[in-house]
GUFISE-521409 format. One record per residue: residue number from 1; residue in one letter; z, y, x of N, C-alpha, C, O, CB in turn. Coordinates in steps of 0.2 Angstrom, whole numbers. Glycine has a CB too. Layout:
residues N
R     k   r    n_zz    n_yy    n_xx   ca_zz   ca_yy   ca_xx    c_zz    c_yy    c_xx    o_zz    o_yy    o_xx   cb_zz   cb_yy   cb_xx
R   NUM   a       Z       Y       X       Z       Y       X       Z       Y       X       Z       Y       X       Z       Y       X
...
***
This chain:
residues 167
R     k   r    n_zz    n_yy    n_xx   ca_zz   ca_yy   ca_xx    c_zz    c_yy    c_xx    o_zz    o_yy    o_xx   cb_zz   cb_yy   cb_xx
R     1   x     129    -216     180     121    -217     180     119    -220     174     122    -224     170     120    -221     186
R     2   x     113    -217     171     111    -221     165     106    -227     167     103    -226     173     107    -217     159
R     3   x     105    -231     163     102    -237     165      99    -238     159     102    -237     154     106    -242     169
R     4   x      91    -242     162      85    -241     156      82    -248     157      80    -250     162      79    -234     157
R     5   x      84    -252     151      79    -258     153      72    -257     152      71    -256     146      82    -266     149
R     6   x      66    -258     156      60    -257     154      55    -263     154      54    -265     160      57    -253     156
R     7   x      53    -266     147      49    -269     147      44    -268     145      43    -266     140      51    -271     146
R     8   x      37    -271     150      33    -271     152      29    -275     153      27    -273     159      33    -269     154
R     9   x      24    -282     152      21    -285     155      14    -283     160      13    -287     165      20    -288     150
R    10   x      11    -278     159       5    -275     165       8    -274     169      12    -270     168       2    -269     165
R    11   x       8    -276     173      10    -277     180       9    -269     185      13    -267     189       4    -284     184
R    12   x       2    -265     184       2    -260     186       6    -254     183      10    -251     187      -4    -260     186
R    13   x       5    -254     176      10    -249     172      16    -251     170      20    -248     166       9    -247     167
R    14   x      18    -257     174      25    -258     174      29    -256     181      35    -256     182      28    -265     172
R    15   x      25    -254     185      25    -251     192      26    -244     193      31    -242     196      19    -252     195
R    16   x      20    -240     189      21    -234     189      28    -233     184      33    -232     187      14    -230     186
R    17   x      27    -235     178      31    -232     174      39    -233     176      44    -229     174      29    -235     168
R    18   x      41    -240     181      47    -240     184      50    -233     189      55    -229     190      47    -247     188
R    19   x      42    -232     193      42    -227     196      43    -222     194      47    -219     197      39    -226     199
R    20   x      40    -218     189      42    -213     185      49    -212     182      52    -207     182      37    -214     181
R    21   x      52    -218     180      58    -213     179      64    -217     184      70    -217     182      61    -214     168
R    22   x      61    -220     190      69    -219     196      66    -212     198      70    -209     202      71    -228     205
R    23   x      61    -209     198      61    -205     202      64    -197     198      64    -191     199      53    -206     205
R    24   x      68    -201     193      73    -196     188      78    -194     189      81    -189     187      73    -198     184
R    25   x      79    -202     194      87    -204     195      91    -207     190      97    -206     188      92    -198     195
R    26   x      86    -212     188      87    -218     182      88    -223     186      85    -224     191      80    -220     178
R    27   x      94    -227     184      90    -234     187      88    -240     181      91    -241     176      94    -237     192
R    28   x      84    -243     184      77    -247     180      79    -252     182      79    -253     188      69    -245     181
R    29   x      81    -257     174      81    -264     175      71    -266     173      69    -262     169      88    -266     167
R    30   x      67    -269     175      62    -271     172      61    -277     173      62    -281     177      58    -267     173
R    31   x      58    -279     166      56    -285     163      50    -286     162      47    -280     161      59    -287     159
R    32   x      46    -293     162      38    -292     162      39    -297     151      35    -295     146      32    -297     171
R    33   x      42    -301     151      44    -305     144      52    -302     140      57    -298     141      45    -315     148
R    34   x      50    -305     136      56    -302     131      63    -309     135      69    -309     133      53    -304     120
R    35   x      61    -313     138      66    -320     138      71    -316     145      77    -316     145      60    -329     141
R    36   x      66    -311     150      69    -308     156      72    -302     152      77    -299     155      64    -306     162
R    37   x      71    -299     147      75    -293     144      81    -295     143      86    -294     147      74    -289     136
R    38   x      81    -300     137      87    -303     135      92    -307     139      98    -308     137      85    -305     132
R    39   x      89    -309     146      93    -310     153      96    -304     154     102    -305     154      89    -313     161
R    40   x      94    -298     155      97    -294     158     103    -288     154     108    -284     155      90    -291     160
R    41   x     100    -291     149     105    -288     141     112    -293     142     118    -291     142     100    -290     130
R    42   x     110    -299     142     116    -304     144     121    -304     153     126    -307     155     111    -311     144
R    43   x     118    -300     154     122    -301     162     129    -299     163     129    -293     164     120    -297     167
R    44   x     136    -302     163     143    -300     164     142    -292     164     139    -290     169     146    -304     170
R    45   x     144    -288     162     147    -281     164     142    -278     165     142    -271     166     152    -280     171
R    46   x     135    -280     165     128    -273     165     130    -271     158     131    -274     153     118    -275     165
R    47   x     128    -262     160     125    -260     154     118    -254     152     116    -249     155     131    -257     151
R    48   x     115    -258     147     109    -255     147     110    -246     140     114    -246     135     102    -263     144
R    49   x     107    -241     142     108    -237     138     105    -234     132     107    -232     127     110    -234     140
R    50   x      97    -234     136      89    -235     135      85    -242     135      85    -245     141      87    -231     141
R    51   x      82    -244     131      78    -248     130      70    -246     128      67    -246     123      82    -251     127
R    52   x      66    -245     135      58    -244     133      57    -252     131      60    -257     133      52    -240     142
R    53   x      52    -252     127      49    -258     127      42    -258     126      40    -254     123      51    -261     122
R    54   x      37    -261     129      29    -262     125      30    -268     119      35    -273     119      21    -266     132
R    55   x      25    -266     113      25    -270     108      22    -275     110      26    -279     112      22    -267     104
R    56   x      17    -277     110      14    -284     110      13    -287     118       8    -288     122       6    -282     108
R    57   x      20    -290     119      19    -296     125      17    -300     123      15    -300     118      24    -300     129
R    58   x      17    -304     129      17    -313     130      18    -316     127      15    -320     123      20    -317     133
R    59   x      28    -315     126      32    -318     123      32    -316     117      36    -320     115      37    -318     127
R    60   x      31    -313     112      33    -310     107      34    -302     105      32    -298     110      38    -313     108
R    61   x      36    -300     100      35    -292      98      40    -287     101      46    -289     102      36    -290      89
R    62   x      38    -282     104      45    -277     106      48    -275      98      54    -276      97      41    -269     111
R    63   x      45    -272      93      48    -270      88      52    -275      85      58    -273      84      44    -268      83
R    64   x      51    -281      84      56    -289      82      62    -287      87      68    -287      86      52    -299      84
R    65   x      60    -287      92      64    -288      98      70    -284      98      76    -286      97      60    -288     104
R    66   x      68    -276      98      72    -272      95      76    -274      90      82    -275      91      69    -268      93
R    67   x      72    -273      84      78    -274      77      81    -277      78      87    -276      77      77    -276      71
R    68   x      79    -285      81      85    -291      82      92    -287      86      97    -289      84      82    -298      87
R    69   x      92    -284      90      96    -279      96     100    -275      92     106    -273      95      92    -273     101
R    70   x      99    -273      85     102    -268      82     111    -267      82     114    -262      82     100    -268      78
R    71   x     112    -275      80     118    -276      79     121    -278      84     127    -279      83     120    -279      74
R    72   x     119    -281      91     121    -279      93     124    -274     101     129    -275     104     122    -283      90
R    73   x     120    -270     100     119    -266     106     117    -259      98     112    -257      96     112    -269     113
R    74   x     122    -258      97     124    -253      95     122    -246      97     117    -243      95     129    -254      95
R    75   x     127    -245     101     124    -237     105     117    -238     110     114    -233     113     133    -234     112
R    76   x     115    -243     111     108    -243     117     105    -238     111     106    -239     105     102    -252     119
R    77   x      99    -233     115      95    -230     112      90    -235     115      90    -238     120      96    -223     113
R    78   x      84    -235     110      77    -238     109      71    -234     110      72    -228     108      76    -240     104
R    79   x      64    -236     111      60    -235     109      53    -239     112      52    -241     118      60    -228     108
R    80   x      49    -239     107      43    -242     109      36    -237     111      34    -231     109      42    -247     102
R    81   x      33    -241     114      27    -239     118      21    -244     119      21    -249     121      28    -238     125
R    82   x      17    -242     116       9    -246     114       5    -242     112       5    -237     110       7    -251     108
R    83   x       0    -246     113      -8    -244     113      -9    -249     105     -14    -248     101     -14    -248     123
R    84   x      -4    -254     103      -6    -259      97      -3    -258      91      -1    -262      88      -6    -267      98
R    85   x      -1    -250      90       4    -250      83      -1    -248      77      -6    -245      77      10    -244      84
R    86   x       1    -251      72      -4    -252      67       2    -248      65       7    -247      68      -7    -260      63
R    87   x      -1    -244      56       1    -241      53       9    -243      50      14    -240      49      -6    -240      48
R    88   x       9    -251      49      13    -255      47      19    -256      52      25    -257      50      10    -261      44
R    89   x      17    -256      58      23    -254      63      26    -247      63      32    -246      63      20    -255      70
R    90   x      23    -244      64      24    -237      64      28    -235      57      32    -230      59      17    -233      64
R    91   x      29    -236      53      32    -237      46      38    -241      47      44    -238      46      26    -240      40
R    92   x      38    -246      48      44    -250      53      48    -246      57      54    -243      55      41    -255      59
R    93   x      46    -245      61      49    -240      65      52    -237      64      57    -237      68      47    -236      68
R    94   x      52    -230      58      52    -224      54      58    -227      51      64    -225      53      45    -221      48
R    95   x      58    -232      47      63    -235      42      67    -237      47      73    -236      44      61    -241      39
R    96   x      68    -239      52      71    -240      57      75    -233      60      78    -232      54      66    -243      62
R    97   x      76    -229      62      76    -224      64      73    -225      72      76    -221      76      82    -221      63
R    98   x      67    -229      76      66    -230      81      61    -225      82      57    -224      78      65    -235      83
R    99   x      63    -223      88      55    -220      90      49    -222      93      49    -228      96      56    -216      94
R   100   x      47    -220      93      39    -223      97      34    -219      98      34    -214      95      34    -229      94
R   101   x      29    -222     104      26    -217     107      19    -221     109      20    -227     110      29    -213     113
R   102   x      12    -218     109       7    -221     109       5    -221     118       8    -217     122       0    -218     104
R   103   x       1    -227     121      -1    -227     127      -7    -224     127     -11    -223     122      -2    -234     130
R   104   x      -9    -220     134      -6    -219     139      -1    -211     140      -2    -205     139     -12    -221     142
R   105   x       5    -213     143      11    -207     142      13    -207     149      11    -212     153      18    -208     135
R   106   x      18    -202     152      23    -202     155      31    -205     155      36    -202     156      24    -198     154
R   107   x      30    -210     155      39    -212     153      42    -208     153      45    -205     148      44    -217     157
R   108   x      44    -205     158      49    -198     160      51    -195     152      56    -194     149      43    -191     166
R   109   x      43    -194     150      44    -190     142      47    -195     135      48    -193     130      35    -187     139
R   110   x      46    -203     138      51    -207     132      59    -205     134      63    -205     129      49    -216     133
R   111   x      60    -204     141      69    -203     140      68    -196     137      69    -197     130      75    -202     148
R   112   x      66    -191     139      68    -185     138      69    -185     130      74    -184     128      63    -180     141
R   113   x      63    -187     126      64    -186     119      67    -192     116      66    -192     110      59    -185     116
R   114   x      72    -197     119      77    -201     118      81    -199     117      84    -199     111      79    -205     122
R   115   x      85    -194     122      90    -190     127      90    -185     121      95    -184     118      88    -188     135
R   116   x      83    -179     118      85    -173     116      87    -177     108      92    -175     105      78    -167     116
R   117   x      83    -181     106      83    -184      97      90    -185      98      94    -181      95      78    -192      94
R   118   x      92    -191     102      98    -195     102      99    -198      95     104    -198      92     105    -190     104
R   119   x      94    -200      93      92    -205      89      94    -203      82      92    -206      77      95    -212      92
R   120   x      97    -199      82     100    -196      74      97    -194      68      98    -195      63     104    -188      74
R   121   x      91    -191      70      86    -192      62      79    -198      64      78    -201      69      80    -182      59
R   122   x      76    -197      60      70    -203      58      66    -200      64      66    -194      64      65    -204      50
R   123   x      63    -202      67      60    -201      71      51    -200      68      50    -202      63      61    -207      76
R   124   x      48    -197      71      39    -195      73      38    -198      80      41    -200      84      38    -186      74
R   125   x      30    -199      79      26    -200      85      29    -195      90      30    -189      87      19    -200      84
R   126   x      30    -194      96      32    -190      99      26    -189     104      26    -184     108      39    -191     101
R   127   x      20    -194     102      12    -190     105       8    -190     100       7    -196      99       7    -194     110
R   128   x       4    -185      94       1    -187      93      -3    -192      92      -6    -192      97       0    -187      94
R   129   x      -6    -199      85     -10    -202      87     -19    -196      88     -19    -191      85      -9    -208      83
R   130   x     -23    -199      90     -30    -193      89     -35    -198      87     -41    -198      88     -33    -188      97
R   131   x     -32    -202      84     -37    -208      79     -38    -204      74     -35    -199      72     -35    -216      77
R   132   x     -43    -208      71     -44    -204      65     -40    -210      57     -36    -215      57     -56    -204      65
R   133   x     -44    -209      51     -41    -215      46     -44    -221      47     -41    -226      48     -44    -214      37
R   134   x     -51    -220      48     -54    -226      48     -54    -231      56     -58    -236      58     -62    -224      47
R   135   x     -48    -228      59     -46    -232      66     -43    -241      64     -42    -244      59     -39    -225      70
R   136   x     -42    -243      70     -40    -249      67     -32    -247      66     -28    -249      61     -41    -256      73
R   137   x     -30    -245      70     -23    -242      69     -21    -240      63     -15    -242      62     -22    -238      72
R   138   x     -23    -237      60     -23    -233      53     -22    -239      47     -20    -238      42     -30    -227      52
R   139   x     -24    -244      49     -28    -251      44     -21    -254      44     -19    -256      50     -37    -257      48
R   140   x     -19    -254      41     -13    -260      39     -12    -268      41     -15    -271      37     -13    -261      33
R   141   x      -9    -271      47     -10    -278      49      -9    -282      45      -4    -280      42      -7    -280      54
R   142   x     -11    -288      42      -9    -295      40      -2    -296      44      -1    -294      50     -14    -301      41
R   143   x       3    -299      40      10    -299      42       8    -303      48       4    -308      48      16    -302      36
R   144   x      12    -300      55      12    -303      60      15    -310      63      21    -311      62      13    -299      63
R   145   x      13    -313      66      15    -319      69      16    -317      78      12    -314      81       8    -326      67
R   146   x      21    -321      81      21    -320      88      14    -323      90      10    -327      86      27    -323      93
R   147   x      13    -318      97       6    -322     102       8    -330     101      13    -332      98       7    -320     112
R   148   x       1    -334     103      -1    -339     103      -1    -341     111      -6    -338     113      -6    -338     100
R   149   x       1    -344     114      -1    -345     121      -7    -345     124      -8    -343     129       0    -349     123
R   150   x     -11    -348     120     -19    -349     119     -23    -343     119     -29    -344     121     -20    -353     112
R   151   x     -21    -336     117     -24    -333     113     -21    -325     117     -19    -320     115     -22    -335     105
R   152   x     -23    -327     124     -19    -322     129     -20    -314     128     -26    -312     127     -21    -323     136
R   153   x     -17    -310     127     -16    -303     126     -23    -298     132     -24    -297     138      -5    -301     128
R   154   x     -26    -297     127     -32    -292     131     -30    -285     134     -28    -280     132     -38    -290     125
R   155   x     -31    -287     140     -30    -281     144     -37    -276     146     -42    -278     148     -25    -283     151
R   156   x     -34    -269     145     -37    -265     147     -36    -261     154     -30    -262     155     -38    -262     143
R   157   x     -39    -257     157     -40    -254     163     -37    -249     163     -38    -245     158     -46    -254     166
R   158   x     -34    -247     168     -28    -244     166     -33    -236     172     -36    -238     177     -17    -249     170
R   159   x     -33    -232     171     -36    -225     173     -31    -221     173     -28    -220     168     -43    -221     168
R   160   x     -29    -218     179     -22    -211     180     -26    -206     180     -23    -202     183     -16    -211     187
R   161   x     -33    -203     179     -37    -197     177     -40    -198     171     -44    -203     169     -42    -196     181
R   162   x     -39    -194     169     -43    -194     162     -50    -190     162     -52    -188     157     -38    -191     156
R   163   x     -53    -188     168     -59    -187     168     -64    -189     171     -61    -191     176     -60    -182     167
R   164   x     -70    -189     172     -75    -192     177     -78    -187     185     -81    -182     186     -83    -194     172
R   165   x     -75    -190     188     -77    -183     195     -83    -184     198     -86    -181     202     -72    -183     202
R   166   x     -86    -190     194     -93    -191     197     -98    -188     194    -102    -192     192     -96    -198     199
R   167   x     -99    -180     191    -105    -178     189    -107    -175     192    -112    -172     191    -105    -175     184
***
């Protein structure tokens, strides 16, 4: 059985998205902080093989969080999922050989192209971004600092249609 730790702090799309890949025949460790990943990476005799993450928790960066993993979870395959990657993450990433993928997606389609890459060249967006240059994304961040407690992570509304049926 492969086993995928997914972290997630949205409570709703950490729902679907657990659902989406047991209904693969995954099974899904999920975490809502990086402090419960690293419990679960730590547990006698589990092994994780897949690691989804979101970038910007509570607790701290999925991409830090990652690299820190490198050495030692070796064979876990990676990758990140956000709606907050700036040009300069994304470039990380690349250098990295991680993959990443922009919100909103399928999980299902982060194993699949885990599973086909098997992590062996540099990775691409595997969606698309459909921002333009002058997006914020595109704009390069000031070197990042973790969240602030103070300074809680803005959530947006999460829509499973992407069109309006009330015309």
């Amino acid at each position: 059985m492969i086993n995928i730790l997914f972290i997630e702090d949205e409570k709703e799309l950490a729902a679907t998205g657990a659902e989406q890949l047991e209904s693969r025949g995954y099974k899904v460790f999920s975490a809502s902080t990086l402090a419960e990943a690293r419990a679960i990476l730590n547990t006698p005799g589990q092994t994780v093989n897949y690691i989804i993450t979101d970038h910007r928790l509570d607790d701290g960066w999925g991409i830090e969080f990652i690299l820190d993993l490198e050495g030692s979870f070796p064979l876990t395959k990676c990758a990140v999922v956000s709606g907050y990657l700036t040009q300069v993450n994304t470039d990380q990433l690349k250098q990295h050989g991680i993959l990443y993928f922009r919100k909103p997606l399928l999980y299902a389609k982060v194993i699949d192209e885990l599973r086909r890459q098997n992590m062996k060249t540099a990775p691409v967006s595997a969606i698309p971004s459909t921002h333009d240059k002058t997006s914020p994304e595109a704009t390069p961040a000031p070197e990042q600092s973790k969240p602030k407690a103070e300074e809680p992570k803005k959530r947006k509304g999460l829509s499973l249609w992407p069109f309006n049926t009330n015309k």
